[in-house]
C-alpha positions in Angstrom: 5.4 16.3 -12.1 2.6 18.0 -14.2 -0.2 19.0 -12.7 -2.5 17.4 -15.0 -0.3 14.3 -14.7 -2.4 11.3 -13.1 -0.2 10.3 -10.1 -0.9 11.4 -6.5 0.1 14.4 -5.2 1.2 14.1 -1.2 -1.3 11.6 -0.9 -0.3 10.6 2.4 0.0 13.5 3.9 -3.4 14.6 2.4 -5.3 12.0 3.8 -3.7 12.2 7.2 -5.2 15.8 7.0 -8.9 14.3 5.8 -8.4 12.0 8.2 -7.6 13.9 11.2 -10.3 16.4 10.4 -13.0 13.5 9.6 -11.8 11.8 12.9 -12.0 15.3 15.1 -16.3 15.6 13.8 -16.8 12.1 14.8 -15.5 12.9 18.0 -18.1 15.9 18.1 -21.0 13.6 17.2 -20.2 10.7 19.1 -19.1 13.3 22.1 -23.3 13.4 22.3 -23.2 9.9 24.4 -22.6 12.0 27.4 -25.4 14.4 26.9 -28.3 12.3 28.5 -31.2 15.3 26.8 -29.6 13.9 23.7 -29.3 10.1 24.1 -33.2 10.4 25.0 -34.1 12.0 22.1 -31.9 9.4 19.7 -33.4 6.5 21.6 -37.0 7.9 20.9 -36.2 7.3 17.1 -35.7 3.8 18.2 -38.4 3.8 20.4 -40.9 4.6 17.3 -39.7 2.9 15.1 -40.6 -0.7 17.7 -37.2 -1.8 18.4 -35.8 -4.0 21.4 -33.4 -2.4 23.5 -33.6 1.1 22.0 -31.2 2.9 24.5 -28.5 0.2 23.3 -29.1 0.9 19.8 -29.0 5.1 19.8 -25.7 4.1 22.5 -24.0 1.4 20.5 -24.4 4.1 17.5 -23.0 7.3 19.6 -20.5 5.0 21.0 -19.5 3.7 17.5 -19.1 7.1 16.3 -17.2 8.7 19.2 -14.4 5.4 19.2 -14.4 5.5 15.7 -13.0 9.4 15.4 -10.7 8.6 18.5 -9.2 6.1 15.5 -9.3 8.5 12.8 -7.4 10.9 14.8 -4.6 8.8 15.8 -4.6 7.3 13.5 -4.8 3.6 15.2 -6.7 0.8 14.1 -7.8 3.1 11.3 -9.5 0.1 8.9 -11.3 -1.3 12.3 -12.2 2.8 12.7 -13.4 2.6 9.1 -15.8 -0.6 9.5 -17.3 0.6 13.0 -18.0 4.5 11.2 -19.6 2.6 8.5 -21.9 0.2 10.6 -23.0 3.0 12.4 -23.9 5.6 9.3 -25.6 2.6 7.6 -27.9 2.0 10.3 -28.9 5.5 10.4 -29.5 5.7 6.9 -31.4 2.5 6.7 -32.7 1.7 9.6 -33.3 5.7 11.0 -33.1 8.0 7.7 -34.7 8.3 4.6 -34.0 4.6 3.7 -31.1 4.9 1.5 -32.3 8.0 -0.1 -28.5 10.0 -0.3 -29.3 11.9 -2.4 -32.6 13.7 -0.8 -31.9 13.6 3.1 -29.0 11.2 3.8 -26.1 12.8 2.1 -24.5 13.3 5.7 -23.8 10.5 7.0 -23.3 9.0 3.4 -20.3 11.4 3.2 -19.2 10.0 6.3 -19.5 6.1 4.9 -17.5 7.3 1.5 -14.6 8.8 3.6 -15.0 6.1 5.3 -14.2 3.6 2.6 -11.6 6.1 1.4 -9.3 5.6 4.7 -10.3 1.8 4.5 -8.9 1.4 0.8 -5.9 4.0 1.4 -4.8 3.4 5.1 -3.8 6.4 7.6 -1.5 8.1 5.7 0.9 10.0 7.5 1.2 11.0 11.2 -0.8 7.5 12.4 -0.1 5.2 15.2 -0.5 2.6 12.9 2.9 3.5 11.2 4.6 2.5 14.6 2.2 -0.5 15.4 2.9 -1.9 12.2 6.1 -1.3 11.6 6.1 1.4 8.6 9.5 3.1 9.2 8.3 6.3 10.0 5.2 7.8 11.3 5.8 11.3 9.1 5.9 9.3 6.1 
């Protein structure tokens, strides 16, 4: 194999290791639905910007976030994982942020929607749950 050569290089096992460390800072963020100070200041941005049931909003967001890296980590239900981490970076670029601008101040949580779509194209990789759930022959592999 060359290095210049175009075929992956331990793909799977590389984006178990994306995965698990994307998965472990979602847990972080989405950790912040137990910090009430927090959740008060999140549901202010709702709050402002005139929507009904702002609590459930900044919530269902936090929420999304924390179950999502749960996913990630595990490696379980990764594609569902993918879709909810998705759904809740594109509502805080668009309905919270900067309105889609990634490149001014949105890149974060547009990062988070590209690796997103990266573990929704590729699956797990290694060392996922969903090896076992869905019958891949190994969870190393």
């Amino acid at each position: 194999m060359s290095f210049f050569a175009p075929t992956p290089v331990f793909m799977r096992p590389g984006i178990a290791v994306v995965r698990i460390i994307t998965g472990t800072l979602l847990i972080w963020h989405g950790s912040e639905c137990f910090d009430s100070e927090k959740m008060q200041l999140y549901t202010g941005w709702f709050v402002d910007k005139h929507y009904v049931q702002p609590a459930a909003w900044a919530y269902a967001g936090k929420i999304a976030e924390f179950l999502s890296g749960i996913g990630f980590v595990l490696g379980f239900l990764t594609r569902l994982a993918a879709l909810a981490s998705i759904a809740a970076f594109s509502g805080i670029i668009f309905l919270l942020g900067d309105k889609g601008k990634v490149f001014e101040g949105d890149q974060h949580p547009f990062l988070f929607i590209l690796l997103a779509i990266v573990f929704y194209c590729t699956g797990p990789g290694a060392l996922a749950l969903d090896n076992i759930v869905f019958k891949r022959t190994s969870v190393l592999k």
